[in-house]
N, CA and C of each residue as an Amber inpcrd file, in Angstrom:
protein
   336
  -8.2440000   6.7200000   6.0110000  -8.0370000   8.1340000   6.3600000
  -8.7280000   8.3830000   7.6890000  -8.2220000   8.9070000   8.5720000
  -8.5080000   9.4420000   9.6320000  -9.2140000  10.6920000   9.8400000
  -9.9470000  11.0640000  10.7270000 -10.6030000  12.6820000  11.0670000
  -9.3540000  13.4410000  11.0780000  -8.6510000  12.5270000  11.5410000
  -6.9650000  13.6670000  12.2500000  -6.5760000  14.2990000  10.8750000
  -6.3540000  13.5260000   9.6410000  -5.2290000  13.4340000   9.2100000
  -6.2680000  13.6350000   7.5770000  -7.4620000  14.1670000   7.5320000
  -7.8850000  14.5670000   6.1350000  -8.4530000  15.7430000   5.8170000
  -7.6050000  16.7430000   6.3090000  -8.1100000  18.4680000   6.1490000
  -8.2550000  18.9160000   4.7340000  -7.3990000  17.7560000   3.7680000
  -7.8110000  18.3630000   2.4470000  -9.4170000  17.3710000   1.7490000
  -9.5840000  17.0350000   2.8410000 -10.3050000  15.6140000   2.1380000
 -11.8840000  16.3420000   2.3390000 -13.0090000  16.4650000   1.5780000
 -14.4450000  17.5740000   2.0200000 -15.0520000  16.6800000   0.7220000
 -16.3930000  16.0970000   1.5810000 -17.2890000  15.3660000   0.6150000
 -18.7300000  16.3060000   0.5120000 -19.3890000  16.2830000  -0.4360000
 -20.3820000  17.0650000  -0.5940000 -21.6790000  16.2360000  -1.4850000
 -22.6770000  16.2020000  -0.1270000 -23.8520000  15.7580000  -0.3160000
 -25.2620000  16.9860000  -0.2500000 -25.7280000  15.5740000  -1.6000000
 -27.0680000  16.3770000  -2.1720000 -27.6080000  17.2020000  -0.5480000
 -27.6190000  16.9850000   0.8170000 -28.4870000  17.5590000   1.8290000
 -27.7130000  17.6990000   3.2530000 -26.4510000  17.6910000   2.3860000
 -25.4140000  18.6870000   3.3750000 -26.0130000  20.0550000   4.5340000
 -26.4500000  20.9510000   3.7020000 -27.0360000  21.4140000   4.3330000
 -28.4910000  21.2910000   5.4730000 -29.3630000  20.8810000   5.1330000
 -29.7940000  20.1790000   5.9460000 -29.8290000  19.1410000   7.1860000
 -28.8890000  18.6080000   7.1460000 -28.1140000  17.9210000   8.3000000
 -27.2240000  19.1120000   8.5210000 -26.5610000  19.8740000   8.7320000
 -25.7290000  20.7860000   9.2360000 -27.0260000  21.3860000  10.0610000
 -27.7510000  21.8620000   9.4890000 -29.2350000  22.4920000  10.1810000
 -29.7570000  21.5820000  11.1910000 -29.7460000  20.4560000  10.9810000
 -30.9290000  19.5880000  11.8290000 -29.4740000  19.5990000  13.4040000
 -28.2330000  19.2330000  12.9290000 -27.3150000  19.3810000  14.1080000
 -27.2110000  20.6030000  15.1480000 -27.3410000  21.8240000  14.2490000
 -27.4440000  23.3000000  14.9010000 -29.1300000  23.1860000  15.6740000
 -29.8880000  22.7900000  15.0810000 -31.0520000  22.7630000  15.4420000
 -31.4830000  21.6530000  17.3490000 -30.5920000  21.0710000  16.6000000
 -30.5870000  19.9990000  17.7880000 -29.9100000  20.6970000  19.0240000
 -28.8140000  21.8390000  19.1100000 -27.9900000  22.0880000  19.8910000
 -29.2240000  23.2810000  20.7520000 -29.9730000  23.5930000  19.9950000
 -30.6560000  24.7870000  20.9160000 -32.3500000  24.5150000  21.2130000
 -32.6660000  23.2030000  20.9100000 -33.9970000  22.5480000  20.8590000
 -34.2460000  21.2690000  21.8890000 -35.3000000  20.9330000  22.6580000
 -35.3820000  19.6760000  23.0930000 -35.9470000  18.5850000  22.1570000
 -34.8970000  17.4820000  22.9190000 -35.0370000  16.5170000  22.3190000
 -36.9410000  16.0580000  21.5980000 -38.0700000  16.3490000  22.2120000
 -38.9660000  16.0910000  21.3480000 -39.2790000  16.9530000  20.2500000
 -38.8380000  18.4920000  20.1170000 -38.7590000  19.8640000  19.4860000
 -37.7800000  18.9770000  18.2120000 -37.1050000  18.5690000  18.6420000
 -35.8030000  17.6720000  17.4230000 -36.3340000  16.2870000  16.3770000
 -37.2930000  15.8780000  17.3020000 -38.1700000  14.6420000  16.8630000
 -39.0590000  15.1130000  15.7680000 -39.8070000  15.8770000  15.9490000
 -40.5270000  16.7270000  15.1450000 -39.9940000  17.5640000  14.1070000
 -38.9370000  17.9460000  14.5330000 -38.0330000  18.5580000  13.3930000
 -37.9020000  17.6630000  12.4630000 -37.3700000  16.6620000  12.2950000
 -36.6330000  15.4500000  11.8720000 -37.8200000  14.8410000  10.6570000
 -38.5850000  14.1720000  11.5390000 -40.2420000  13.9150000  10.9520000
 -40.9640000  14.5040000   9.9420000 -40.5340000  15.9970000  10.1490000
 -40.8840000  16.8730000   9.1430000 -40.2860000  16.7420000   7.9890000
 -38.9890000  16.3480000   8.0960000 -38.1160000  16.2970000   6.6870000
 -38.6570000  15.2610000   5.1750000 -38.0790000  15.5010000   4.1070000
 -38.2140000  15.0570000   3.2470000 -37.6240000  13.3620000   3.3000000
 -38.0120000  12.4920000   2.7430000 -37.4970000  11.3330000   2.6240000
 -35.8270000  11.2290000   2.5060000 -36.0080000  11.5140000   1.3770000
 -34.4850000  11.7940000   0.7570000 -33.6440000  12.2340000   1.8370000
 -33.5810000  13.1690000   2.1410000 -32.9920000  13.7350000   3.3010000
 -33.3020000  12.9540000   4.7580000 -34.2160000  12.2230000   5.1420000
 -34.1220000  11.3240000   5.9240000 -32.7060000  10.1010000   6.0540000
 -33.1620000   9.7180000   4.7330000 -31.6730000   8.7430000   3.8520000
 -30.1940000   9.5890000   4.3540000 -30.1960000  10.5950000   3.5670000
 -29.2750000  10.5940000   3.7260000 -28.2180000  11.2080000   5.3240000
 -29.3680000  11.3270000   5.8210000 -28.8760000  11.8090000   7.0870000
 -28.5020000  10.1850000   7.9500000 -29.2030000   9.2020000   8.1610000
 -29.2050000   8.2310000   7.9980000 -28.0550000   7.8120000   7.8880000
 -27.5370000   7.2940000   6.6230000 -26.5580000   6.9270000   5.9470000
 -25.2750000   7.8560000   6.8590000 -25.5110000   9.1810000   7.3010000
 -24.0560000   9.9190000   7.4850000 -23.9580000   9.4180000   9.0530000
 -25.3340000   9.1810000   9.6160000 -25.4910000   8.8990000  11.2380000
 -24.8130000   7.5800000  11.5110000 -24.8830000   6.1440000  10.7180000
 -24.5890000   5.1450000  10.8170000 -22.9530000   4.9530000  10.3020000
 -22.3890000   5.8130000   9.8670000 -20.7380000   6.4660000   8.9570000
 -19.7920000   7.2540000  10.1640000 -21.0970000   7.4960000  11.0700000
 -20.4410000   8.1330000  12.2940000 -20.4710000   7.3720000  12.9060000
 -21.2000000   6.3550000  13.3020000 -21.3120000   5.5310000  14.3850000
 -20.1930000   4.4640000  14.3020000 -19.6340000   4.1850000  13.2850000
 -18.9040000   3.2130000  12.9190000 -17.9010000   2.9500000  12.3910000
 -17.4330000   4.6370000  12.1460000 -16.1400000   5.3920000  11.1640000
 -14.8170000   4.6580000  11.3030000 -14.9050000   4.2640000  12.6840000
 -13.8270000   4.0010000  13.4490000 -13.4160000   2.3340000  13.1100000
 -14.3850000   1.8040000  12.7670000 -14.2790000   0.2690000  12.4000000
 -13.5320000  -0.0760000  10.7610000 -13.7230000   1.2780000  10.0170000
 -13.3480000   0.9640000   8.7730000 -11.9930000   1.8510000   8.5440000
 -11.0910000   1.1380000   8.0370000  -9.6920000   1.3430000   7.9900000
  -9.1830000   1.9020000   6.2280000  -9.7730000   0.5840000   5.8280000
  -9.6810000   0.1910000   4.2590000 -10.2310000   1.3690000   3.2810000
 -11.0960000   2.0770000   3.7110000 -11.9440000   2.7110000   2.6310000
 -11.9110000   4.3400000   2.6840000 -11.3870000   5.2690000   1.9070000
 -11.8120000   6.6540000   2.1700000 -13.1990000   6.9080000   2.8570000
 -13.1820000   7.9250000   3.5940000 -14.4590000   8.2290000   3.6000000
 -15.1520000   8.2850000   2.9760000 -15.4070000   8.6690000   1.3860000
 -16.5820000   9.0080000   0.5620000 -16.7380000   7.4340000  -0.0110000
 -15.7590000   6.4090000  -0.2810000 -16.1930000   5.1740000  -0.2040000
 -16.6070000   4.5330000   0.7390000 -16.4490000   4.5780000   1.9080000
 -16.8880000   3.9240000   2.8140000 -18.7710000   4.9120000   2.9100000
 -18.7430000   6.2040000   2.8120000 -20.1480000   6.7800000   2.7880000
 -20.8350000   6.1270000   1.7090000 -19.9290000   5.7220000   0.7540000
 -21.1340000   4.7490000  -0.7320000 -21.2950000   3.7110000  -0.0030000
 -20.6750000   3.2950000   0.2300000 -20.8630000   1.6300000   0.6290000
 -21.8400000   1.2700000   1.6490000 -21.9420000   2.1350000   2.6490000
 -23.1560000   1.9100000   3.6080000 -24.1440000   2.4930000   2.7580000
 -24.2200000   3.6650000   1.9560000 -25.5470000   3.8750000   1.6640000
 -25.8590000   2.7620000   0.7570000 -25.2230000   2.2190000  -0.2150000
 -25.6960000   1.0510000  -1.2590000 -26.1010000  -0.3890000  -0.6710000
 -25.6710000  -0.2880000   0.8040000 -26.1290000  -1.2650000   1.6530000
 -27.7830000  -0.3030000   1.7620000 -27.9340000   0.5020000   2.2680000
 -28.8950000   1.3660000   2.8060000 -30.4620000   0.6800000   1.3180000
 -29.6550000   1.5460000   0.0350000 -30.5000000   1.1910000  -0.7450000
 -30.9920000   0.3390000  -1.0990000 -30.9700000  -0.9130000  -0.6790000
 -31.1870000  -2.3110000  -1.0500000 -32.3820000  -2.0910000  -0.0990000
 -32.1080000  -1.6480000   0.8480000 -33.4660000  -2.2130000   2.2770000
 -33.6720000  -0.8300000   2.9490000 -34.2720000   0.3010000   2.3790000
 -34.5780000   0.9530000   2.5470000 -36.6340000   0.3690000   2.9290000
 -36.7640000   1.2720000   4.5660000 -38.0470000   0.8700000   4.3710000
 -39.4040000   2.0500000   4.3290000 -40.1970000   2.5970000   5.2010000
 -41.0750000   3.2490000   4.4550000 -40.3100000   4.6730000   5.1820000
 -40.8430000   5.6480000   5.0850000 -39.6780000   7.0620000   5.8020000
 -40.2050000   7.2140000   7.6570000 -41.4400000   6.6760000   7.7430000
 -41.7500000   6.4810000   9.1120000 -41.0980000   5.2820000   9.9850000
 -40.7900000   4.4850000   9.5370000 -39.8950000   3.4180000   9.9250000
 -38.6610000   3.8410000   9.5920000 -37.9770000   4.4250000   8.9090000
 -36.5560000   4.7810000   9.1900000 -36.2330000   6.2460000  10.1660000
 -37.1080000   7.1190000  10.3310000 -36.8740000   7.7500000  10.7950000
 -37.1470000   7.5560000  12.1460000 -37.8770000   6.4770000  12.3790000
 -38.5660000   5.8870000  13.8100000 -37.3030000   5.3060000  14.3940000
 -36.6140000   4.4660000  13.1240000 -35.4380000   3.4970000  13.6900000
 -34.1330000   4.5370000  14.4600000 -33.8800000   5.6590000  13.2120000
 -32.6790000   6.5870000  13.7670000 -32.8620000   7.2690000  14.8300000
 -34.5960000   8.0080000  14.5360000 -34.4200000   8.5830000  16.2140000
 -34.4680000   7.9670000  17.8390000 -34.7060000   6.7890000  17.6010000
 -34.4710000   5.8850000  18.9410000 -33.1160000   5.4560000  19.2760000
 -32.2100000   6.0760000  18.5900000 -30.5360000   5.8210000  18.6270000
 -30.2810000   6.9170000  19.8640000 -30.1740000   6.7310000  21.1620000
 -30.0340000   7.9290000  21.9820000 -29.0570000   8.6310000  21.8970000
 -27.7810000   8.3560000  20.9480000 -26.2580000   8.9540000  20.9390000
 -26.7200000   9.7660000  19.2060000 -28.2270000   9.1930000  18.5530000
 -28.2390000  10.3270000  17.7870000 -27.5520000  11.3480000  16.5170000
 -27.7660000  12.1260000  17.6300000 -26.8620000  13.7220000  17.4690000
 -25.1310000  13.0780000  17.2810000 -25.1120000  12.7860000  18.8530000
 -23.7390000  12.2690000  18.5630000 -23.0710000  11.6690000  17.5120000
 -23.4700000  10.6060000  16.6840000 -23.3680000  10.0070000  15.7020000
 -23.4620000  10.8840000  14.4390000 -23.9170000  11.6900000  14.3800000
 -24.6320000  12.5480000  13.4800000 -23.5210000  13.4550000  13.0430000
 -22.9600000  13.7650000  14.4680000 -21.9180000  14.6640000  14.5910000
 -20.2060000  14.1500000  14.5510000 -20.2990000  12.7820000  14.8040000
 -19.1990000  12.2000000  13.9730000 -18.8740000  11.7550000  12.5430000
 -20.2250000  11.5870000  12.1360000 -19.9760000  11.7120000  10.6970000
 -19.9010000  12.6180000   9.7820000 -20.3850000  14.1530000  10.2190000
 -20.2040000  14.9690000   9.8460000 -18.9340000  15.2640000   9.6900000
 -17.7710000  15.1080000  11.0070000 -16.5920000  15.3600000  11.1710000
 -15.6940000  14.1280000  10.1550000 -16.0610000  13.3230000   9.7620000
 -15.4580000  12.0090000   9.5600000 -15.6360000  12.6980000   8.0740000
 -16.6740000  12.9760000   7.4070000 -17.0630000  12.8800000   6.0400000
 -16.4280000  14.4590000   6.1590000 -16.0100000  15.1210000   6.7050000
 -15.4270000  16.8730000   6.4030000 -16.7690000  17.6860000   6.0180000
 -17.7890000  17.7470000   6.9840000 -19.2230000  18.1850000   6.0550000
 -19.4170000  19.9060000   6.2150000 -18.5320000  19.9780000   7.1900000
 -18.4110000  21.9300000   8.2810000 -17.8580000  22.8690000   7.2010000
């Protein structure tokens, strides 16, 4: 399934909201104001923002899988090697496209 072509298609995660926030947040904040934002968050919600950032980054590579399977499948990759929340959140925010990513998976997974 494509972004184009899944207007009926809307997945809904435990911290949906929260990533919708941290994206709006990002649009009117500098980038270290965003770092700190981020840092602040709960683990969980680290994950799963995570998981939607790396779904964006890569949406485009997977053909085979709905979105909400292809969103299990990286996170069940995720859960195996999950490491402490300062090291994952260290790892995502040094991704300089980020937001960007953040914001394709949002669009990819129908999260708006």
């Amino acid at each position: 399934i494509s972004p184009k072509n899944k207007e009926d298609y809307a997945m809904n995660l435990k911290f949906k909201n929260e990533i919708l926030d941290t994206v709006k947040f990002a649009d009117t904040h500098t980038r270290k104001k965003l770092d700190e934002y981020v840092e602040a968050l709960d683990f969980d919600v680290i994950k799963e923002m995570q998981v939607v950032m790396y779904v964006g980054r890569d949406w485009d590579k997977e053909d085979s899988l709905s979105p909400e399977e292809y969103y299990q499948s990286v996170r069940e990759d995720f859960d195996r090697r999950w490491n402490t929340k300062e090291v994952e959140t260290y790892q995502m925010l040094q991704k300089i496209q980020f937001v960007d990513y953040l914001k394709a998976g949002i669009k990819y997974l129908n999260l708006n």
